[in-house]
N, C-alpha and C positions, 0 to 999 in steps of 0.2 A: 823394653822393660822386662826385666826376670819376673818369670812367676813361679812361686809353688803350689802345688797339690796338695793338699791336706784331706785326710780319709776321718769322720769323725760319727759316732753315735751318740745321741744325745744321755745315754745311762749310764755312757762310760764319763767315771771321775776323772780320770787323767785329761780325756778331753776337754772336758769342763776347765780342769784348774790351766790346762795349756792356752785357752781362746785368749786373754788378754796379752799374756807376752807372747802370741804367732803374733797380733795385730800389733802389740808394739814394736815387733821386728819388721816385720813386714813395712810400716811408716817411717820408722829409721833408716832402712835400705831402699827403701822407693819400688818394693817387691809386689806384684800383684798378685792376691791368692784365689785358689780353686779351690770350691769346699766338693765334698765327693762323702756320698754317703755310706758309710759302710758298716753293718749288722755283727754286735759284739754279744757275745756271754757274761756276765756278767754272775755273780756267785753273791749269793746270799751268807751271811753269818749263820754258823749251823746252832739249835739252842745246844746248850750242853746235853749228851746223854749219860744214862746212871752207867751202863756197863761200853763206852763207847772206845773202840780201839785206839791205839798209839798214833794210826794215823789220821783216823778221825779228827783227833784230839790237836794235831798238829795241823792239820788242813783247818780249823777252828780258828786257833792262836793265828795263824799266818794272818788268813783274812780278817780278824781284827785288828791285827798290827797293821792292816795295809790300810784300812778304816782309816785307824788312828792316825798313819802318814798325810793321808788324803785330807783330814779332818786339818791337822795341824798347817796343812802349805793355803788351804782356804783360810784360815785364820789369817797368815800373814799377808795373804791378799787383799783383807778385808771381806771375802763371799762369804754367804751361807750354803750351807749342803746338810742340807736331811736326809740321809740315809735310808730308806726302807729297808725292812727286814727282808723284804721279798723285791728285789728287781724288778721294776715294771719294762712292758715291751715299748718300742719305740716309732714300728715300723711304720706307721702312717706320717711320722714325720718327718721320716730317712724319705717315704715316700718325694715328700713334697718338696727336702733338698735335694732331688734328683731332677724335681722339673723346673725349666728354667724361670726365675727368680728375680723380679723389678729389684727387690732389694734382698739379698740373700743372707747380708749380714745382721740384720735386722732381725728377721725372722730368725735364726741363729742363736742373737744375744736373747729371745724371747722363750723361744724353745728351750734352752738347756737353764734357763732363770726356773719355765713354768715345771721341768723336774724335779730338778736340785732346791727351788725353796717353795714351790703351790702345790709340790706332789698333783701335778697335773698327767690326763691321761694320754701321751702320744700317741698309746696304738689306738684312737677312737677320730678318726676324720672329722667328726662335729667340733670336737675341740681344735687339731688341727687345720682347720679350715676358720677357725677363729680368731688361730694364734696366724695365720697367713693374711688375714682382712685386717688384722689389727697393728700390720707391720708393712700394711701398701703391697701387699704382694695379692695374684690373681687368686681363688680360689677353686674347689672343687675336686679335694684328693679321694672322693668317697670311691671315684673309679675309675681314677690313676693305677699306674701301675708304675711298678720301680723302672727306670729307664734304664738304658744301656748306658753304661758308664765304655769307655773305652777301655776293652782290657790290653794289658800289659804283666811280661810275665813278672815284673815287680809285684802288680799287687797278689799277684795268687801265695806271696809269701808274708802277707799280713795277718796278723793274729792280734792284734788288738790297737787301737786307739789313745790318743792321735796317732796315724801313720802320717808321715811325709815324705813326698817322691822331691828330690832336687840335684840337680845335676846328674840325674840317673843312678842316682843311689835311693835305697828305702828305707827311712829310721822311721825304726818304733818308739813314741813316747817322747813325751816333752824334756827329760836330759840330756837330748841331743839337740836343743836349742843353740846352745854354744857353737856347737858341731856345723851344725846347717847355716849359722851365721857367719861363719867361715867359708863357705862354701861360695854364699850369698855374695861375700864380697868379692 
């Protein structure tokens, strides 16, 4: 059976709006996936300032148009996403995608739901450790530690999510769905 790697944070949008069609590629192709946790930046909308420079101003507009993009592809998927104004961290529950997983995708579809629509807190192990008990998975991330993912010099040239490793190539970002479906077959 083929499988892909999949690199994902749960604050990152693109991963968010990517998890249904990786899973419907994946069942269409008989593809087994590897989820792999990996810690993104994610950028707050800046409020307007009175005297704010040109690029300021332009780094502003982007990331609401990239909002906007994002807002629009959940739409057609049916999802909600609430945006905060300020990015929450993730790390306790990148933690607990690190250790190994009764059901990974469970915990998964729970986790990126309790960001994107409960404004829930990932980096706090009491919650993640709830969202783990309540998806059949063991618990106890309070003093976990991120695991050793196997490195490869693919992923040192990841900069944002979803990443996917397949065929020994690395795409960034869910438009290269197409791409990697090709690959797949």
């Amino acid at each position: 059976m083929k499988s892909l790697d999949i690199y994902i944070d749960f604050k990152s949008p693109g991963a968010y709006l990517a998890l249904q069609p990786t899973l419907d590629l994946a069942n269409k192709l008989n593809v087994s996936l590897r989820w792999f946790p990996f810690q993104t930046r994610q950028r707050a909308v800046a409020e307007q300032g009175v005297n704010e420079s040109k690029g300021v101003t332009h780094a502003r507009i982007r990331e609401i148009a990239r909002r906007n993009t994002h807002l629009r592809y959940a739409q057609v998927q049916g999802l909600e996403m609430d945006f905060s104004n300020h990015p929450r961290e993730t790390t306790a529950a990148l933690t607990a995608l690190a250790m190994p997983l009764v059901q990974p995708l469970k915990f998964i579809r729970a986790a990126f739901q309790g960001y994107w629509r409960e404004q829930l807190d990932l980096n706090c192990s009491t919650t993640v450790d709830k969202l783990l008990q309540e998806t059949g998975n063991a618990t106890n991330t309070a003093n976990a530690r991120m695991q050793k993912i196997p490195s490869t010099s693919l992923q040192e040239k990841i900069i944002d999510t979803p990443a996917y490793i397949v065929a020994g190539q690395l795409f960034i970002g869910r438009e290269h769905l197409p791409w990697i479906t090709l690959l797949l077959r």
